[in-house]
N, C-alpha and C positions, 0 to 999 in steps of 0.2 A: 301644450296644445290639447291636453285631454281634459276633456269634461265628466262630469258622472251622467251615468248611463239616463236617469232625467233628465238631468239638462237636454240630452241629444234630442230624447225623445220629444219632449216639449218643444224642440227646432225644427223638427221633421217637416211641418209645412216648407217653410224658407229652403231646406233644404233639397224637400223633394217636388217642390209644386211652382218653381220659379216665382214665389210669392215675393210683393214688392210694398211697395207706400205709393202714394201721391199726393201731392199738396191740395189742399181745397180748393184756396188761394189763388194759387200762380198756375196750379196745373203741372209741376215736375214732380218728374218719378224717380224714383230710386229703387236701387237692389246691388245690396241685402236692405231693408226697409229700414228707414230712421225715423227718430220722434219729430224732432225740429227739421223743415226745410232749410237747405242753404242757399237757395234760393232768394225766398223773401222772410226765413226768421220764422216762417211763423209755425204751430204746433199743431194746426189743423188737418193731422193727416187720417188717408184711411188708404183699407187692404188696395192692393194695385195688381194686377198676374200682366205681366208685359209678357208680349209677342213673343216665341220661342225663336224665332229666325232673325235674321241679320248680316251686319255686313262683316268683314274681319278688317278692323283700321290699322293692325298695330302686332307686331309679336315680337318677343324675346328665347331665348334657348336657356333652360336654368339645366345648366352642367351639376353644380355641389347643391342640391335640394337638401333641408332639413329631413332628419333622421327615418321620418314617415312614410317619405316620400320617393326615399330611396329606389325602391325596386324601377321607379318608372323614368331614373334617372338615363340618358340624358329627357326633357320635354320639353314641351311648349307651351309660351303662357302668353294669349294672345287679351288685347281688348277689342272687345266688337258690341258694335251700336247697335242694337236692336231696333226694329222697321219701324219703332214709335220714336227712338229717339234717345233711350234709355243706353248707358254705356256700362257694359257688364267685363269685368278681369275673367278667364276663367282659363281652365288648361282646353287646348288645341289638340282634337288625336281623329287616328282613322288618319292621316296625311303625314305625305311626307314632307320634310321641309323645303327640299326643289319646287315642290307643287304649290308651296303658298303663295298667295296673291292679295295685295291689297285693294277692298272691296270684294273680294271675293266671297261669297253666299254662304253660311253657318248656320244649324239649326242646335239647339241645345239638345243635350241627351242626357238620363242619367245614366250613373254609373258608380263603380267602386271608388273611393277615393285614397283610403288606405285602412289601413286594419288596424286600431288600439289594442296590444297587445296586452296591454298591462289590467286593461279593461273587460277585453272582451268583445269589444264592438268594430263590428265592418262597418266603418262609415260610406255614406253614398252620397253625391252630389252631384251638379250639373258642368259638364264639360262640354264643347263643342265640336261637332262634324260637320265636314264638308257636305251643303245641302243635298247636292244631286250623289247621294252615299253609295248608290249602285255601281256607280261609274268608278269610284275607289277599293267597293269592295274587290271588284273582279283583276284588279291589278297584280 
């Protein structure tokens, strides 16, 4: 899973700015961004920053996480639509898992993701909270 410290750096958009694609063509979006739409084929894409907010359709619990991931084992890794329509994997936090609901309101956030050790580098990316965050904080 580890990259050199360029590479990361040269991702850091994608990373840190919810940066996407969209088709010229057809009009679908994707994130993390691709060359070719699967859509309709075609290569005509450009930069896309979909909506940070959305719904949550979907989650899972990963008990045995790879080695990285460890510390934040047991989590959650929910899929959730974002409000244009764009369907994003990401881990679930800030909730607990009684609390989750399908449809339920999500805003992306960054955050830590894990630490390369071997590297040297604190990776960051986009995970999601529960929208209305106040009402969770104080629980």
């Amino acid at each position: 899973m580890s990259k050199s410290v360029p590479a990361y750096w040269r991702n850091i958009p994608v990373y840190l700015s919810l940066k996407g694609s969209k088709c010229k063509k057809c009009g679908k979006t994707f994130f993390p961004p691709r060359e070719v739409c699967t859509e309709c084929g075609s290569t005509e894409m450009e930069e896309y920053y979909p909506p940070h907010g959305g719904k949550l359709i979907s989650w899972s619990v990963v008990r045995n996480p790879p080695r990285e991931f460890s510390e934040f084992s047991p989590y959650i890794v929910g899929l959730v639509e974002l409000d244009d329509g764009t369907r994003v994997i990401a881990q679930i936090v800030d909730v607990k898992l009684s609390e989750l609901k399908e449809g339920m309101r999500v805003r992306a956030t960054v955050r830590r993701t894990y630490e390369d050790g071997d590297r040297g580098i604190v990776r960051y990316g986009f995970k999601f909270i529960p929208d209305d965050f106040n009402e969770y904080a104080t629980q």
